[in-house]
TORVEX-303657 format. One record per residue (C-alpha): residue in one letter; y, z, x. Coordinates in nm, 3 decimals, m for minus. Layout:
! residues N
<pt><tordo>A</tordo><yy>Y</yy><zz>Z</zz><xx>X</xx></pt>
...
***
This chain:
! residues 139
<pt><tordo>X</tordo><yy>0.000</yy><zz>0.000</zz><xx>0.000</xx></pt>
<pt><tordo>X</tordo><yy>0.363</yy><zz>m0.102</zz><xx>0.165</xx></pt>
<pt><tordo>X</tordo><yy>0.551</yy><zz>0.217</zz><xx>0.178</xx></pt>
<pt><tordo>X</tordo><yy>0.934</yy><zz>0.118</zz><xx>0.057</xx></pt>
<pt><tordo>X</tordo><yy>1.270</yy><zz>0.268</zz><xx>0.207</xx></pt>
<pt><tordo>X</tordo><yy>1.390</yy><zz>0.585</zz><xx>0.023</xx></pt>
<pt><tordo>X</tordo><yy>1.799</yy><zz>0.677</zz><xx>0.027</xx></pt>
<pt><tordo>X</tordo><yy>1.715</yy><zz>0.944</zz><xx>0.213</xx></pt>
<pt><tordo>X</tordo><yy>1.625</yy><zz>0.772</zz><xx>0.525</xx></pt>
<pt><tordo>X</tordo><yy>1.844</yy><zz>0.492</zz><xx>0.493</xx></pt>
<pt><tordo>X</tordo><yy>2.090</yy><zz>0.824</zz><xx>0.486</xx></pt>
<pt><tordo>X</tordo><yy>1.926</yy><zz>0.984</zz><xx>0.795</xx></pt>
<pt><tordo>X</tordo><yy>1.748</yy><zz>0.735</zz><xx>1.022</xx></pt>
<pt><tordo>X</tordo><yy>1.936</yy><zz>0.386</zz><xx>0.944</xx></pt>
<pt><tordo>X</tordo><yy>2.258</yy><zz>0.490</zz><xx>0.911</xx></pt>
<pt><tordo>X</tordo><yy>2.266</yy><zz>0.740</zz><xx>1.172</xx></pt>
<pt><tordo>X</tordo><yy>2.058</yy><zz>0.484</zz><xx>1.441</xx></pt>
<pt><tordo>X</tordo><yy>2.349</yy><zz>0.203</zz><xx>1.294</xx></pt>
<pt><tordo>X</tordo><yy>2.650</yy><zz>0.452</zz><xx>1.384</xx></pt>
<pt><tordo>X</tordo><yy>2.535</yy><zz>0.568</zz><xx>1.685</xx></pt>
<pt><tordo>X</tordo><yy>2.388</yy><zz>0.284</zz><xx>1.877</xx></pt>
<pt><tordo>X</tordo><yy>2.607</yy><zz>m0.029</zz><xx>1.718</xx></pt>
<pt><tordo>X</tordo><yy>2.949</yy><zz>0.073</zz><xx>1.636</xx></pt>
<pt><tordo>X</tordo><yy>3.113</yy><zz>m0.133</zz><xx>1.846</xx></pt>
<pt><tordo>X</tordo><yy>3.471</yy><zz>m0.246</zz><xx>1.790</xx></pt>
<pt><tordo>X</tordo><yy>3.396</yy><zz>m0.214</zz><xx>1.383</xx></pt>
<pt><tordo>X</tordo><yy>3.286</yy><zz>0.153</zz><xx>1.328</xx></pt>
<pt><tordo>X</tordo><yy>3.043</yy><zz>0.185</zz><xx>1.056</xx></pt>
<pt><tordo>X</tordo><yy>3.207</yy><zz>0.438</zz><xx>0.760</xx></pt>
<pt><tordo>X</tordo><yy>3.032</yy><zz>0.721</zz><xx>0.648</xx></pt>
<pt><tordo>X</tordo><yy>2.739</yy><zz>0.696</zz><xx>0.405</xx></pt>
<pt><tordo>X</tordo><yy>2.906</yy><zz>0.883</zz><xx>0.174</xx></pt>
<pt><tordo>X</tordo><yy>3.141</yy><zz>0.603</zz><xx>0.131</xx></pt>
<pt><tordo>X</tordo><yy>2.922</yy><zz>0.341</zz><xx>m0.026</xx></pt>
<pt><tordo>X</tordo><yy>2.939</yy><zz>0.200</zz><xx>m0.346</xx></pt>
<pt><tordo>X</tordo><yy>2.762</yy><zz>0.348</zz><xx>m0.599</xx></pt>
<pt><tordo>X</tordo><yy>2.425</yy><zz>0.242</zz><xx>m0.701</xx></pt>
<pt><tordo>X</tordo><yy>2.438</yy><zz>m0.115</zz><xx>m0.500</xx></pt>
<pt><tordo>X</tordo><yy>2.224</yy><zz>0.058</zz><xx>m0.210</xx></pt>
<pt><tordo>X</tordo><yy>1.987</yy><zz>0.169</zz><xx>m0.487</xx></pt>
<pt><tordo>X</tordo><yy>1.946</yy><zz>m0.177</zz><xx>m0.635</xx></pt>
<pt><tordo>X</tordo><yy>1.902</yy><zz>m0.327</zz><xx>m0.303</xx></pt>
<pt><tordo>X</tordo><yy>1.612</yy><zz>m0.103</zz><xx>m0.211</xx></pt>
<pt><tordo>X</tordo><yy>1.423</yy><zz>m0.127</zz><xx>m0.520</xx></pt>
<pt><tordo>X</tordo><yy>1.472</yy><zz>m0.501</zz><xx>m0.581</xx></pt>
<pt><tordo>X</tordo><yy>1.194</yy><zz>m0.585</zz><xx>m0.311</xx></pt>
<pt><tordo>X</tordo><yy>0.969</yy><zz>m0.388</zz><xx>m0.525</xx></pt>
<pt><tordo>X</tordo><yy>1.013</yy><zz>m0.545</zz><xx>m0.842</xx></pt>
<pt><tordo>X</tordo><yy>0.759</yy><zz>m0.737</zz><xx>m1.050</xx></pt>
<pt><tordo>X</tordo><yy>0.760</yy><zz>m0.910</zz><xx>m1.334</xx></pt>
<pt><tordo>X</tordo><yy>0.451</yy><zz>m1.048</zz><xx>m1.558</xx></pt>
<pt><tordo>X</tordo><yy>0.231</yy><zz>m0.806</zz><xx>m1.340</xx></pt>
<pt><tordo>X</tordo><yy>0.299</yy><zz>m0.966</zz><xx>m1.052</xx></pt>
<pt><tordo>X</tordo><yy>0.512</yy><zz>m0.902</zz><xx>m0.742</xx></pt>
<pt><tordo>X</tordo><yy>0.838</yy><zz>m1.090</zz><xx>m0.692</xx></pt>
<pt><tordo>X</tordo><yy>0.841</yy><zz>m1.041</zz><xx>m0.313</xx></pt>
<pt><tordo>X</tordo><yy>0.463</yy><zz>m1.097</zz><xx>m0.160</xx></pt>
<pt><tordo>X</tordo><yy>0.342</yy><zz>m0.899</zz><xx>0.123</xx></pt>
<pt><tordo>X</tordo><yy>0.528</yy><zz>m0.680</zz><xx>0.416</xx></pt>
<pt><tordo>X</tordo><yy>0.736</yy><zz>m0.982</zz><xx>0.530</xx></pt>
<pt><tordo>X</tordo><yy>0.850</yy><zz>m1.067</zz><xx>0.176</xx></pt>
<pt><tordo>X</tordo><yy>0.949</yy><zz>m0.725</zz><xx>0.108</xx></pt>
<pt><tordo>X</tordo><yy>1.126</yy><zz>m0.705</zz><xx>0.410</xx></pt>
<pt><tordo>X</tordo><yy>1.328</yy><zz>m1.031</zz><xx>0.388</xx></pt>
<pt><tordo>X</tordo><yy>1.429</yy><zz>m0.941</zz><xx>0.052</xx></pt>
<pt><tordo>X</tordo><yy>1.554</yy><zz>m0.571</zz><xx>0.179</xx></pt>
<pt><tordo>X</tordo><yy>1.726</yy><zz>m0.790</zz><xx>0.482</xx></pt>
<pt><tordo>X</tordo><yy>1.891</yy><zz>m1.017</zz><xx>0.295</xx></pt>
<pt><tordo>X</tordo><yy>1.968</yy><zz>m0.786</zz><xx>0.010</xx></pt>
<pt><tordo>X</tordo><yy>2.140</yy><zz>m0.548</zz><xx>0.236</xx></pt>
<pt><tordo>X</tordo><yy>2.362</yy><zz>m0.849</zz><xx>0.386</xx></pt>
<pt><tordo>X</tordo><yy>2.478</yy><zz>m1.044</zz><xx>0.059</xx></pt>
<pt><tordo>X</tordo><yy>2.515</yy><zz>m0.720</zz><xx>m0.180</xx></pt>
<pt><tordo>X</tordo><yy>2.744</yy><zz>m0.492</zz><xx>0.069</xx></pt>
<pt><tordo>X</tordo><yy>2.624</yy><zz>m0.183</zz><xx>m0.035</xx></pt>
<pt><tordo>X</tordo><yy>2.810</yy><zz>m0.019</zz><xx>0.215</xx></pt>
<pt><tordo>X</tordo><yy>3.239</yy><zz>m0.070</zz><xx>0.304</xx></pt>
<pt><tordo>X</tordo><yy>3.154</yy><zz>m0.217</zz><xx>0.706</xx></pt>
<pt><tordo>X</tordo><yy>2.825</yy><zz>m0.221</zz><xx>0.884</xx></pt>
<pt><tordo>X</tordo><yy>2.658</yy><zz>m0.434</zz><xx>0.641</xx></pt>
<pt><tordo>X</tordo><yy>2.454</yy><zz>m0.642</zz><xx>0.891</xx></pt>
<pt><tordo>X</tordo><yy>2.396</yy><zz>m0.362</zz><xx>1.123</xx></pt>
<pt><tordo>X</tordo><yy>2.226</yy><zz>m0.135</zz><xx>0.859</xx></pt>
<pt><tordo>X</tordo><yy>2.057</yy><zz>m0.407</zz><xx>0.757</xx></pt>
<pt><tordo>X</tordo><yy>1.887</yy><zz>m0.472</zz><xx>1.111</xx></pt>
<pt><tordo>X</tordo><yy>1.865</yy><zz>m0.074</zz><xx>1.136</xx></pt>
<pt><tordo>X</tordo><yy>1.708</yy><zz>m0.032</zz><xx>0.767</xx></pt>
<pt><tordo>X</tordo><yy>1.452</yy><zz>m0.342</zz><xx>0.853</xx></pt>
<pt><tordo>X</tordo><yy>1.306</yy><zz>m0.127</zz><xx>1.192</xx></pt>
<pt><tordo>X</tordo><yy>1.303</yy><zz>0.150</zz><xx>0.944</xx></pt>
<pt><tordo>X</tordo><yy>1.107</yy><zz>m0.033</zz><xx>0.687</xx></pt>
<pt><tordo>X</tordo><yy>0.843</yy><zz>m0.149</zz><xx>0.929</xx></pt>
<pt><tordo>X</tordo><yy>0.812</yy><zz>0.129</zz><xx>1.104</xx></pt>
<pt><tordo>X</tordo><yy>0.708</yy><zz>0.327</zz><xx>0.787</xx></pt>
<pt><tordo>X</tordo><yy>0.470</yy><zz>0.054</zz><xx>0.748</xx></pt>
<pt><tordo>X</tordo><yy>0.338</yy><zz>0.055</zz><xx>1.114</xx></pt>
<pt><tordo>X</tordo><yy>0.491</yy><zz>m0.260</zz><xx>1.196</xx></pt>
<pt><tordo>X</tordo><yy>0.759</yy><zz>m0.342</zz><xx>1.472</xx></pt>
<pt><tordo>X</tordo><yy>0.963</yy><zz>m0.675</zz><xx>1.570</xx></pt>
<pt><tordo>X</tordo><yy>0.945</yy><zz>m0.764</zz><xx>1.920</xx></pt>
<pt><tordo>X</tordo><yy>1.271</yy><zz>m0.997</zz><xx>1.931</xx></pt>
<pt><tordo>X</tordo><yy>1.570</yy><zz>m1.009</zz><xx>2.133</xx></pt>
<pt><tordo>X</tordo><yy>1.895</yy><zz>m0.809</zz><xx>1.974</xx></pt>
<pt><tordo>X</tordo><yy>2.111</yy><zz>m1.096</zz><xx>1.984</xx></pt>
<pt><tordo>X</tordo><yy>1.885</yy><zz>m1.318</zz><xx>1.813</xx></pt>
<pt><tordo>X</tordo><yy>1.842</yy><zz>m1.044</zz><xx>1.509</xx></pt>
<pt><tordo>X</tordo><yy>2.197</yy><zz>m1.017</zz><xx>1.489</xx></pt>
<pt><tordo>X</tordo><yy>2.250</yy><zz>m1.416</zz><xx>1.505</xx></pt>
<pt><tordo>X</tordo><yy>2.019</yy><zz>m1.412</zz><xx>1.210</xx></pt>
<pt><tordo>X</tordo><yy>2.195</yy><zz>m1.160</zz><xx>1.011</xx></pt>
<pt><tordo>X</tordo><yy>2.533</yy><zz>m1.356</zz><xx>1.085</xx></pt>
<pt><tordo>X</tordo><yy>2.364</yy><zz>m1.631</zz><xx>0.945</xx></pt>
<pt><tordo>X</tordo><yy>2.233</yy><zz>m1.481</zz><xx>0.621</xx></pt>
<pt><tordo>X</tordo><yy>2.585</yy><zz>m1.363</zz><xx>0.548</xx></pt>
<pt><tordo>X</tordo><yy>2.720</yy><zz>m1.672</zz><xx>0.616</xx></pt>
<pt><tordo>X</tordo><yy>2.480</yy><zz>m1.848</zz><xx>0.379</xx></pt>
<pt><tordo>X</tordo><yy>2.557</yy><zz>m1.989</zz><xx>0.058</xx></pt>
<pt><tordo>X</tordo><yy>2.415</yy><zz>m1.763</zz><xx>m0.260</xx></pt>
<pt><tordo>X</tordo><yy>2.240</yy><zz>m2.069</zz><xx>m0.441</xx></pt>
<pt><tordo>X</tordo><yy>2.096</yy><zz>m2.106</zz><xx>m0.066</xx></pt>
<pt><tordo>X</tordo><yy>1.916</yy><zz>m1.721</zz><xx>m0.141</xx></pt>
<pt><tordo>X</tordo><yy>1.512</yy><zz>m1.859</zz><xx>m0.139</xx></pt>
<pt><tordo>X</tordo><yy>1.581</yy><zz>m2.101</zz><xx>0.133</xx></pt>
<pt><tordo>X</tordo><yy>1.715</yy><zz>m1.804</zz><xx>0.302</xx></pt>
<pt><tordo>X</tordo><yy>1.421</yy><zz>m1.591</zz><xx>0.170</xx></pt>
<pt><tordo>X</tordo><yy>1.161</yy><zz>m1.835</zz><xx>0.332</xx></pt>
<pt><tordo>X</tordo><yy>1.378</yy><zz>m1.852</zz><xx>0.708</xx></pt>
<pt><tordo>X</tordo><yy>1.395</yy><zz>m1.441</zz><xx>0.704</xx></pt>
<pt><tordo>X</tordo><yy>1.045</yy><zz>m1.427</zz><xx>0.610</xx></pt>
<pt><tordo>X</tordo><yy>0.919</yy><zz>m1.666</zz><xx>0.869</xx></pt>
<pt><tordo>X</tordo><yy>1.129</yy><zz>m1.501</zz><xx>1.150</xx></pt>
<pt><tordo>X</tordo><yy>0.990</yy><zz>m1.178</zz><xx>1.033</xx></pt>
<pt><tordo>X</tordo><yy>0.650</yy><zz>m1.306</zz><xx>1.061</xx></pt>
<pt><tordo>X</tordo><yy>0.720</yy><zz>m1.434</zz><xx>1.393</xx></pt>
<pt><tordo>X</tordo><yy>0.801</yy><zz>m1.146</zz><xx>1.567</xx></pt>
<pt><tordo>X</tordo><yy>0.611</yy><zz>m0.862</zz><xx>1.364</xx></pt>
<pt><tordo>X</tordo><yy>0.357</yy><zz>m0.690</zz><xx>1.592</xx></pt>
<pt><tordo>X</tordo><yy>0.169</yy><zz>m0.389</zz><xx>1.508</xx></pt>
<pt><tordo>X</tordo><yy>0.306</yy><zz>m0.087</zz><xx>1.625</xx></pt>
***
């Protein structure tokens, strides 16, 4: 069974691991700050199902969705993209999984999915999911 992301340790692990390790010139606000119920939605979405079955297959679907979720919904004021990255590790760690991939390219990917046009979102879906899949290793 995939285990999914709870607020609390988006709260305590992401957020923290963001803030500390990738505030760069842009500091990340406190969690505190974000808007209300957007973080929820985005958590839960990957989760949903409909008809009895799952809307986002597997690990790597779930985690796309989470990914790109996090990005395009801006659940938080700043750091969007850097929680994102932060809440993915999260998410596969929980579910004994890791990416082996080089920071920049992450981050070049998260640029990307904010950049992306919203009717663009399962073309997007697919391109997360297959970078996911490229890099996951157990962990």
């Amino acid at each position: 069974m995939i285990k999914p992301l709870r607020i609390e340790e988006i709260k305590y692990l992401a957020h923290r691991l963001a803030m500390d390790t990738m505030g760069w010139d842009e500091p990340i606000p406190e969690f505190e700050t974000r808007y209300p119920n957007v973080l929820e939605s985005c958590i839960a979405t990957p989760f949903q199902r409909f008809a009895q079955r799952t809307l986002y297959a597997g690990l790597t679907g779930k985690g796309s969705a989470l990914f790109y979720l996090l990005i395009k919904n801006h659940p938080f004021q700043n750091g969007n993209k850097r929680l994102a990255i932060a809440s993915l590790f999260i998410f596969l760690y929980k579910n004994d999984k890791w990416l082996k991939v080089d920071n920049k390219e992450l981050y070049n990917l998260a640029i990307w999915v904010a950049q992306s046009p919203p009717l663009a979102r399962d073309q997007v879906l697919i391109v997360v999911t297959n970078f996911i899949k490229k890099y996951l290793n157990n962990f």
